[in-house]
C-alpha positions in Angstrom: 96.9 159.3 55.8 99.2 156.8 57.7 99.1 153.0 56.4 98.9 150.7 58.8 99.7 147.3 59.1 102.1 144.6 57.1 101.9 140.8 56.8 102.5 139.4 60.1 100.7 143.0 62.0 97.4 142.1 63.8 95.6 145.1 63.8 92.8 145.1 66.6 89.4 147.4 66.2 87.6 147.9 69.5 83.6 148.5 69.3 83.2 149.4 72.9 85.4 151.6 75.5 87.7 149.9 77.6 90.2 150.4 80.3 92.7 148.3 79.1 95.2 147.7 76.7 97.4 144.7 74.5 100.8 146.2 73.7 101.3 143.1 71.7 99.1 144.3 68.6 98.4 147.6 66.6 95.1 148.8 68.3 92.0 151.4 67.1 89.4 152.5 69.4 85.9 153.8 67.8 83.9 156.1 69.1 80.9 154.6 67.2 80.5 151.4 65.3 79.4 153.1 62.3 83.2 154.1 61.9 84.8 150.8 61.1 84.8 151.2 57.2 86.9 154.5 57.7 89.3 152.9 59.8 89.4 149.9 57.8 90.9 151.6 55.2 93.6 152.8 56.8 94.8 149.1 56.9 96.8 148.0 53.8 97.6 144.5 54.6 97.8 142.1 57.3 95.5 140.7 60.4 92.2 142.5 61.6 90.2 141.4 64.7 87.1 143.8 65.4 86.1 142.9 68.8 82.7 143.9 70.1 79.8 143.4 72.4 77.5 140.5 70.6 75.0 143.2 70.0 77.3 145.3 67.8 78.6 142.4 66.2 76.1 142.7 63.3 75.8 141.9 59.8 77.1 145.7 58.9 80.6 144.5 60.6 80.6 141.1 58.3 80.4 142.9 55.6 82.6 145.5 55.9 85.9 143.4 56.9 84.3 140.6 54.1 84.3 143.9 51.7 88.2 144.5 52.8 89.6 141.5 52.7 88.0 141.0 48.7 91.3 143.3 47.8 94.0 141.0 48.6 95.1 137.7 49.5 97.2 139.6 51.9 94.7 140.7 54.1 93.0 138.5 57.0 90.2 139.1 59.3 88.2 137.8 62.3 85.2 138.9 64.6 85.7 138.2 68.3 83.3 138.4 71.2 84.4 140.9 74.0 86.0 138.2 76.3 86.9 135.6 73.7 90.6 135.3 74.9 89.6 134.9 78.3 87.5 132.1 77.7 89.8 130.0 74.8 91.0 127.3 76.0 90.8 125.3 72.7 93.6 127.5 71.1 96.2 126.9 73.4 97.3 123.5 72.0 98.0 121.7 68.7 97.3 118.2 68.0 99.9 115.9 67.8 98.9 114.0 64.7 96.9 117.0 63.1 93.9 115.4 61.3 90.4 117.5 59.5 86.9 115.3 59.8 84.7 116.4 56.8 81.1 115.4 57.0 78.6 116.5 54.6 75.3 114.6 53.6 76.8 112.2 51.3 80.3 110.8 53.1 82.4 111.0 56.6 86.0 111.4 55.9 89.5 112.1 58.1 92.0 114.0 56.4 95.6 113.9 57.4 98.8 115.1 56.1 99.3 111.8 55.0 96.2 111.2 53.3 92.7 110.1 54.1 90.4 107.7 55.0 86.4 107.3 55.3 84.5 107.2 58.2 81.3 107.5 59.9 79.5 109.9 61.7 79.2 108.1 64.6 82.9 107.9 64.6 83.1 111.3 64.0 81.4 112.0 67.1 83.7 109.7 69.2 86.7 111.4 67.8 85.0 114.5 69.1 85.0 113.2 72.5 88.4 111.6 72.8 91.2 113.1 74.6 93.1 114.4 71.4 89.9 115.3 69.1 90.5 116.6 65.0 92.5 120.1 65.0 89.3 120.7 62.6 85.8 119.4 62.1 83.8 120.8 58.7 79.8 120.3 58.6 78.6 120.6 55.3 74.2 120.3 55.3 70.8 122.2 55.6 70.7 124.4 58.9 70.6 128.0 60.1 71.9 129.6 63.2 70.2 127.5 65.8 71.1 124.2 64.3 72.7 122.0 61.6 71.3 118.6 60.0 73.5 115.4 60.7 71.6 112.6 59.6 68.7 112.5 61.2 69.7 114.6 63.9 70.5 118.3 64.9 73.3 119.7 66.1 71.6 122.7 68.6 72.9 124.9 71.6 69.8 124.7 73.3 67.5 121.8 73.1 64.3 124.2 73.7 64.1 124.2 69.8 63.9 120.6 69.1 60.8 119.2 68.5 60.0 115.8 66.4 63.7 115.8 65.7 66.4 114.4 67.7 69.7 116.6 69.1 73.6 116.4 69.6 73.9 119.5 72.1 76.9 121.8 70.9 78.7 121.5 73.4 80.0 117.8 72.4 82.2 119.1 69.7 85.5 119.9 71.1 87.4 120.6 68.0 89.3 123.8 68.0 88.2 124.9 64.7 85.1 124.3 63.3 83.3 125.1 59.9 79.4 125.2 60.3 79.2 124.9 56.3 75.5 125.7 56.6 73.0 128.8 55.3 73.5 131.5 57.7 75.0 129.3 60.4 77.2 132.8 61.0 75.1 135.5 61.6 75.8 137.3 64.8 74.2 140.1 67.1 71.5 141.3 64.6 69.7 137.9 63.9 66.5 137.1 64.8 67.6 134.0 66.7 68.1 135.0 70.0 72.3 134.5 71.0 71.3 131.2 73.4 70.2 129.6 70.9 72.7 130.1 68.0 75.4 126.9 67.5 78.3 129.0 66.8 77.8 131.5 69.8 78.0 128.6 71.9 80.7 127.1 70.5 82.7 130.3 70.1 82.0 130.7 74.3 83.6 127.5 74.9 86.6 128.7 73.1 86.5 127.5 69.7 87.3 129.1 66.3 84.0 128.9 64.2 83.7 129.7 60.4 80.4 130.0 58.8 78.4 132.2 56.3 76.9 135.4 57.0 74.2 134.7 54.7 71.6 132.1 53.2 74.2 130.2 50.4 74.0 127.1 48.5 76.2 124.5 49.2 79.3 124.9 47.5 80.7 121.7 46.2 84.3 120.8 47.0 84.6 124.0 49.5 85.3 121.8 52.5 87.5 120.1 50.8 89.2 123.1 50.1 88.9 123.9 53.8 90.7 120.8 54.8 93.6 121.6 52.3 94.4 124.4 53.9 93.6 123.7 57.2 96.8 120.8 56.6 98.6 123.7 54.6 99.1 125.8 57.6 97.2 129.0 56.6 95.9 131.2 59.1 92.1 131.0 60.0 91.9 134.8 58.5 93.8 133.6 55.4 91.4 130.7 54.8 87.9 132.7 55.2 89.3 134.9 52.3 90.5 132.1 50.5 87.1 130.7 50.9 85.2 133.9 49.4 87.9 134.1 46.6 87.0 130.8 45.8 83.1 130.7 45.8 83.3 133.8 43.9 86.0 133.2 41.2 83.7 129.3 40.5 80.2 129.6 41.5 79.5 133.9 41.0 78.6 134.4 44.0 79.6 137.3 46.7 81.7 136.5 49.7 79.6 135.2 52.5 82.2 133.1 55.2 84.0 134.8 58.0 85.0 133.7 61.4 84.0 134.2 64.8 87.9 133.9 66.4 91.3 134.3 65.9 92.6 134.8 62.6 96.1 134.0 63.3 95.4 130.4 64.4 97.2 127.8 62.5 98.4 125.0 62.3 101.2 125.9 60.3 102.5 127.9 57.5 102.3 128.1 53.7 100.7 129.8 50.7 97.8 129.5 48.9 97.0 130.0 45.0 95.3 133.5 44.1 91.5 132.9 42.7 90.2 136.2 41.1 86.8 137.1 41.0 84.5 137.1 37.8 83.1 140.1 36.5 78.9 139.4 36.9 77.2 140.1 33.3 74.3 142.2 32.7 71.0 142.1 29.9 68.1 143.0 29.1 65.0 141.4 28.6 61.1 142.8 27.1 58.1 140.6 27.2 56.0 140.9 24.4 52.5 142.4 25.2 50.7 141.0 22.4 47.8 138.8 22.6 47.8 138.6 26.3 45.8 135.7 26.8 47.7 133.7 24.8 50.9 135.2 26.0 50.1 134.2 30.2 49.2 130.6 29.1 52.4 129.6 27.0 54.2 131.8 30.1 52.6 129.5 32.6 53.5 126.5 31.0 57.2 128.4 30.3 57.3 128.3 34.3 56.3 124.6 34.0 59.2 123.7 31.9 61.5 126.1 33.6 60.7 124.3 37.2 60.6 121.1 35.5 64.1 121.6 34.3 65.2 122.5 38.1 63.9 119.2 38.8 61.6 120.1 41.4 59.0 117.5 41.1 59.1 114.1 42.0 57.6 111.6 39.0 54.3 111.3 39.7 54.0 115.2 39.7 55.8 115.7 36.9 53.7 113.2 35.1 50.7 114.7 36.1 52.2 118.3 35.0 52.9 117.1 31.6 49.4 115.9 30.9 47.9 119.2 32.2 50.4 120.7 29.6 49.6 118.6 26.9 46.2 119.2 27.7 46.0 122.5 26.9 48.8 122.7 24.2 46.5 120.3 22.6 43.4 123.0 23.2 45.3 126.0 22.2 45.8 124.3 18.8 42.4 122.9 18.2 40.8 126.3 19.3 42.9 128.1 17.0 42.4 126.2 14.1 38.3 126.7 15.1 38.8 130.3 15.1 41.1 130.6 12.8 39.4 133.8 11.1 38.3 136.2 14.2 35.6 137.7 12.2 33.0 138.3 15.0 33.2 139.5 18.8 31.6 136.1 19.5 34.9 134.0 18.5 37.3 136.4 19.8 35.5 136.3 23.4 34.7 132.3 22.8 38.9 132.1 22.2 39.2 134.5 25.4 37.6 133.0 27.8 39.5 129.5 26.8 42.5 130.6 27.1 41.1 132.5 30.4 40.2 129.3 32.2 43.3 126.9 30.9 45.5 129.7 32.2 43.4 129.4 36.0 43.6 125.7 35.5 47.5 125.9 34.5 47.9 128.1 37.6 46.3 126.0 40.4 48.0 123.0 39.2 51.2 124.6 39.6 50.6 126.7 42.5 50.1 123.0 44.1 53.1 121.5 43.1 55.2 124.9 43.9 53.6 124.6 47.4 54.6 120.8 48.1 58.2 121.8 47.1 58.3 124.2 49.9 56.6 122.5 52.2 59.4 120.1 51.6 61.8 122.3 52.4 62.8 123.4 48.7 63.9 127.1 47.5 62.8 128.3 44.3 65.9 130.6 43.7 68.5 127.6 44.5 66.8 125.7 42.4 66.5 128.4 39.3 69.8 129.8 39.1 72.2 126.7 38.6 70.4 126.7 35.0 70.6 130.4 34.9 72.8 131.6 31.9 73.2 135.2 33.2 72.9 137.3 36.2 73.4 140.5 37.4 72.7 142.3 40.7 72.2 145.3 42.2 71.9 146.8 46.0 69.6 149.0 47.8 67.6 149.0 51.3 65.8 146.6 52.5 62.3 147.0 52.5 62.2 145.1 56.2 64.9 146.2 58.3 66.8 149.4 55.8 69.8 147.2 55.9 71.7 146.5 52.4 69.9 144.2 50.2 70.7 142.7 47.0 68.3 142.0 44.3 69.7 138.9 42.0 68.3 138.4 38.5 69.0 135.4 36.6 68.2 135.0 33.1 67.5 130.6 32.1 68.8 129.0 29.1 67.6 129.2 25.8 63.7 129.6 28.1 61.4 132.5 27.4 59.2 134.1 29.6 60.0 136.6 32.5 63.4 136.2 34.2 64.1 134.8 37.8 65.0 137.1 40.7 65.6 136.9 44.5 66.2 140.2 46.7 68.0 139.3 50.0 69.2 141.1 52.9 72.4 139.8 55.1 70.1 140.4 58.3 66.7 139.5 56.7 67.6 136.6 54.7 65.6 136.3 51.5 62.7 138.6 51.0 61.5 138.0 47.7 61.5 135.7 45.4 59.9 136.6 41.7 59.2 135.1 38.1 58.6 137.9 35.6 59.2 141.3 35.3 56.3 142.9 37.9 57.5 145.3 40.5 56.6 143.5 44.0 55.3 147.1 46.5 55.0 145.2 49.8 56.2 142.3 52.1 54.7 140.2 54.4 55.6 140.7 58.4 54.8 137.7 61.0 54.1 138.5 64.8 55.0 135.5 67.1 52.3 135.5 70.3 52.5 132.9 72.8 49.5 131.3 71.1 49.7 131.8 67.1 51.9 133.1 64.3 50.1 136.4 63.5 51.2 136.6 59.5 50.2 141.0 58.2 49.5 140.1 54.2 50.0 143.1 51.6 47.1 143.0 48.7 47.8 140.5 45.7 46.9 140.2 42.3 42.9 139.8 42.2 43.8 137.4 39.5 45.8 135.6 40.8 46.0 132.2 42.7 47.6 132.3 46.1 48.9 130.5 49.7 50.5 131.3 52.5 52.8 128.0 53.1 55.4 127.5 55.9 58.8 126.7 54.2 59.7 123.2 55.3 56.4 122.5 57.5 55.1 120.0 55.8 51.6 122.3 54.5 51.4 121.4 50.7 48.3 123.4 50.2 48.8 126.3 52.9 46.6 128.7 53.7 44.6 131.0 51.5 45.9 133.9 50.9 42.9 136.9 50.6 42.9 139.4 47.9 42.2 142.9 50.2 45.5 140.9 52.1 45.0 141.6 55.7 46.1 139.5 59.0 45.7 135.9 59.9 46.7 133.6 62.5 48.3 130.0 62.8 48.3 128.1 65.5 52.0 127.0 66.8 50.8 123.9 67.9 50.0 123.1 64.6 53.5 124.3 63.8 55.4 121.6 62.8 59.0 123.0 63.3 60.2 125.6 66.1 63.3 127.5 65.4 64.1 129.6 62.8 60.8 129.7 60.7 60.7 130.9 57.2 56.7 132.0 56.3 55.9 132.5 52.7 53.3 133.9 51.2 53.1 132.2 47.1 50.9 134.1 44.3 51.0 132.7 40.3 49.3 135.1 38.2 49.5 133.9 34.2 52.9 134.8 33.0 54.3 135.6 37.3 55.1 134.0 39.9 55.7 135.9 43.6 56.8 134.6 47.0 57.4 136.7 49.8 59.5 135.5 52.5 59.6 136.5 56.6 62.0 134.3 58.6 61.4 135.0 62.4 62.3 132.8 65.4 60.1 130.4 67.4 61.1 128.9 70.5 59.3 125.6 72.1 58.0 127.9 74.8 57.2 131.5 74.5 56.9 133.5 77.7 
């Protein structure tokens, strides 16, 4: 088979027929979407634009080009809009003193070639409106596809999502290139957030070049810094988004997520960049003893205790009110022990029982509280888990949702007993599950969004166990219950605290396990 393409070759993929042609660039026409991996890997090296209706510019098409760019630092890629060129009017000039803003929740800065300088936000917003704006602007925070957090505002494209929050529309950044450094601030035609509403769909239709993640990530020390750098290097835009997923893989682990929504071939000017390779993940094993059970789920619950505790996801005053549960029953284990110390007699084994039965209820519904203010706050489990995670491996299948690819992560803590920590996400879904222990999880939650009410479908639980349904970020510390048989129930939206994207999560502790199951659907102001 013929290879196509060297260094300085753009090779463009069309998604959709059309009548004409670009004699300035290598070009392959598909007859379905479904092809581009074949055709992909006809292409050794070089530039790749795939350029597609918004509807077929899905997760699948991410992935792929993400997937073939992972070879070499030779390769670059970028997803364009049918139309794109027609609209870009930002690409058609340079700056004459090129300069990168970088804000992230900490600092404002301005980078130059000749160094930098901090700054504000609300000066970063003036530059934006200036005559000559940065060549560049990175936004480093919490968001998702309809909006990103700066300060106490949101950037949005449409203000029908704000709600107790105030906005910066969009369309008031006018840098050329822009990096939404945000969890899935890049997911295209198969998200749930409608296209009007999405920040880089706007931004891309006024003619900018927008980089952004695919998927939910966390945020990547140093990454827009790394941005910048090459930015002021000269590197293509393709160049950098694979320079980007070389780099979070070879230091953090983790997959490549970033690609762009452009032109890979704007720069601002030319020169190379250092080669990261990626680590290999590591795998293990791991078997939970199932002697004395009783015993086993209450030192596992307090395990979970001390494994959250170490994520730091209390404040003090819950932490302090942890501990004394903990010592508590540490302090009851020992003296019941030492009581029973010879089980001669049905009597003492069901008189230890029904102990350890009731401080492992107790144990659970004290942390089931304090796991439910943490996401009513906003807090994810798994982000806060893996960065003391010694191990982890990972494996793909089918999402259980949508039948798109999935991958389950499992993370093994340090020097910590108990069942491990995993999270199985989909690129289109976002995260599905997330799970403490070593129980196989049969069935998700599904939510229904009716002009009135959030109608949430809820698989059966653990008849054991003690459960919620919470609304991540809403503000509900103690949720909903959550009924054994499972079944349907509804939430108001005007007692919804948030409108956008909306993550739903139904939480179960059951002795030595912990389950969450995830649905993130969009909900506009109005519904019609």
């Amino acid at each position: 088979m013929k290879v196509r393409g060297h260094s300085d070759v753009v090779t463009k993929i069309f998604l959709y027929e059309r009548t004409n042609t670009c004699a300035c660039a290598d070009e392959l026409n598909l007859a379905q979407p479904n092809e581009l991996q074949s055709a992909l890997s006809t292409i050794e090296r070089g530039f790749v634009v795939v350029v597609g209706e918004w509807e077929q510019l899905d997760s699948s098409v991410a992935r792929s080009l993400i997937s073939w760019a992972s070879v070499s630092r030779n390769r670059a890629y970028g997803i364009q809009e049918r139309g794109f060129f027609e609209r870009s009017s930002r690409g058609k000039f340079l700056l004459p003193s090129a300069t990168v803003a970088e804000v992230d929740p900490s600092r404002a800065v301005v980078h130059s070639v000749g160094g930098s300088a901090p700054t504000t936000v609300a000066e970063v917003l003036l530059l934006q409106e200036s005559p000559n704006p940065p060549f560049a602007i990175s936004l480093t925070n919490h968001g998702a596809e309809h909006c990103i957090v700066l300060e106490d505002r949101w950037i949005v494209a449409d203000e029908d999502v704000l709600q107790s929050v105030k906005g910066i529309l969009s369309s008031r950044i006018s840098s050329p290139v822009i990096l939404l450094n945000a969890c899935g601030s890049l997911r295209l035609g198969d998200s749930c957030v409608p296209k009007k509403y999405s920040v880089a769909a706007a931004l891309a239709e006024s003619g900018a070049n927008v980089i952004g993640p695919m998927r939910i990530v966390p945020i990547f020390p140093g990454l827009a810094s790394l941005f910048s750098t090459l930015i002021l290097s000269g590197e293509p835009l393709g160049r950098i988004v694979n320079a980007l997923n070389f780099h979070i893989e070879e230091a953090y682990g983790e997959r490549g997520a970033y690609h762009l929504l452009g032109d890979p071939t704007f720069a601002l000017g030319s020169d190379t960049v250092v080669a990261l390779l990626p680590k290999e993940p590591k795998s293990y094993t791991q078997d939970i003893c199932p002697v004395q059970k009783s015993v086993a789920a209450l030192e596992a619950c307090i395990n979970l205790f001390e494994v959250l505790d170490r994520c730091g996801a209390w404040d003090a005053g819950s932490k302090a009110a942890m501990e004394s549960v903990f010592e508590a029953h540490r302090t009851g284990v020992l003296s019941t022990r030492a009581k029973h110390a010879i089980l001669d007699s049905p009597d003492s084994v069901t008189i230890l029982k029904d102990y350890l039965d009731g401080a492992v209820s107790h144990f659970s519904t004290t942390l089931v509280d304090l796991v439910s203010t943490c996401i009513g706050a906003g807090q994810w489990i798994g982000s806060l888990y893996a960065q003391f995670s010694a191990e982890r491996d990972g494996s793909w299948g089918a999402c259980a949702r949508c039948s798109d690819e999935a991958i389950t992560i499992r993370f093994k803590p340090f020097g910590l007993g108990g069942g491990h920590f995993s999270r199985t996400e989909c690129d289109r879904c976002g995260t599905t599950i997330d799970k403490i222990g070593n129980h196989v999880v049969d069935e998700l939650i599904s939510v229904n969004v009716t002009p009135t009410e959030l109608e949430i479908f809820l698989p059966k639980r653990r008849v054991d166990g003690i459960a919620r349904v919470l609304i991540h970020r809403g503000g509900l510390d103690k949720g909903v219950h959550w009924p054994e048989e499972g079944g349907i129930i509804a939430f108001p939206r005007d007692h919804l605290g948030i409108h956008g994207r909306v993550t739903i999560v139904a939480l179960c502790v059951s002795g030595a396990e912990l389950t969450a199951l995830y649905h993130t659907i969009f909900v506009p102001k109005f519904l019609s």
